[in-house]
C-alpha angles and dihedrals in degrees: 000000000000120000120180116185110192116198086330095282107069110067131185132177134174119179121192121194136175119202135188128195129178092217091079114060122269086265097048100043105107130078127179111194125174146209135197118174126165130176129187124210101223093178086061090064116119078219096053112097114172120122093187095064114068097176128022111167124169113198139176138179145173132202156183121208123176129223133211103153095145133106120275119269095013082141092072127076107238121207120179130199117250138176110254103186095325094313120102119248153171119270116190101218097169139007101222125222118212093176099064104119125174124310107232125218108198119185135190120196141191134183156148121211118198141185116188133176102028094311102305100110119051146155150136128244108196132167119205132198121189139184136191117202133178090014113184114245142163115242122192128234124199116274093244095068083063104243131088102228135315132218124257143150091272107141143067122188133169132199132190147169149120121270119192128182112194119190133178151174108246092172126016131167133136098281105020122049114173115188 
């Protein structure tokens, strides 16, 4: 993880991971996922003059999560033995995929934090864009080929919209505050 802080108003951060999960095949068990992210302190500016304003902050990020929430060996077929009119027998319980690999969340946000009036109104505006690739998924096979379905990276979905949280002192003295 890298963080940069510039005059105490300009801020950067990257973050780099690597992670490994045996729920994926030998092949397919290693995921790298990312982050930037970087905020600038306008209030701090010599050039801003608002008294009214006592924090003024913009801020964006991207970034990569990964995703492994299967079941483990799911990348191996599985047969049981069963009992077919008193003869053994092979039972396919699973088709195995040994290409699954991890399902990948990558968001974008915006957003501006602000303090006015000497704190007592607040709040954040943030816009948010997410998408889902990769996703894990069971898709299913005709019966003839003798499984149900298998698992695989079949989807893509994306998701977006703005959050705000606005808060406030309604009342505020020195032994009573009321938000």
């Amino acid at each position: 993880q890298w963080n940069y802080d510039y005059m105490g108003k300009y801020y950067l951060s990257a973050d780099f991971r690597r992670e490994g999960s045996t729920r994926f095949y030998k092949d397919n068990r290693w995921g790298n996922f990312w982050s930037v992210s970087g905020s600038w302190l306008i209030n701090r500016e010599n050039w801003f003059n608002a008294d009214w304003v006592d924090f003024l902050k913009i801020r964006a990020s991207y970034g990569q999560a990964g995703n492994d929430g299967i079941s483990d060996g799911l990348y191996d077929d599985r047969f049981s033995l069963r009992n077919l009119l008193g003869d053994p027998s092979i039972k396919v319980d699973r088709k195995g995929a040994r290409d699954i690999t991890w399902e990948t969340n990558g968001t974008f946000d915006v957003a501006m934090d602000f303090e006015l009036f000497g704190g007592r109104l607040g709040g954040t505006v943030e816009y948010f864009n997410r998408t889902t690739s990769d996703m894990l998924l069971s898709i299913a096979l005709a019966l003839s080929s003798g499984y149900n379905d298998y698992l695989g990276n079949a989807g893509k979905m994306r998701t977006s919209g703005i959050e705000w949280n606005l808060r406030g002192d309604i009342i505020k003295t020195r032994k009573v505050t009321w938000s």
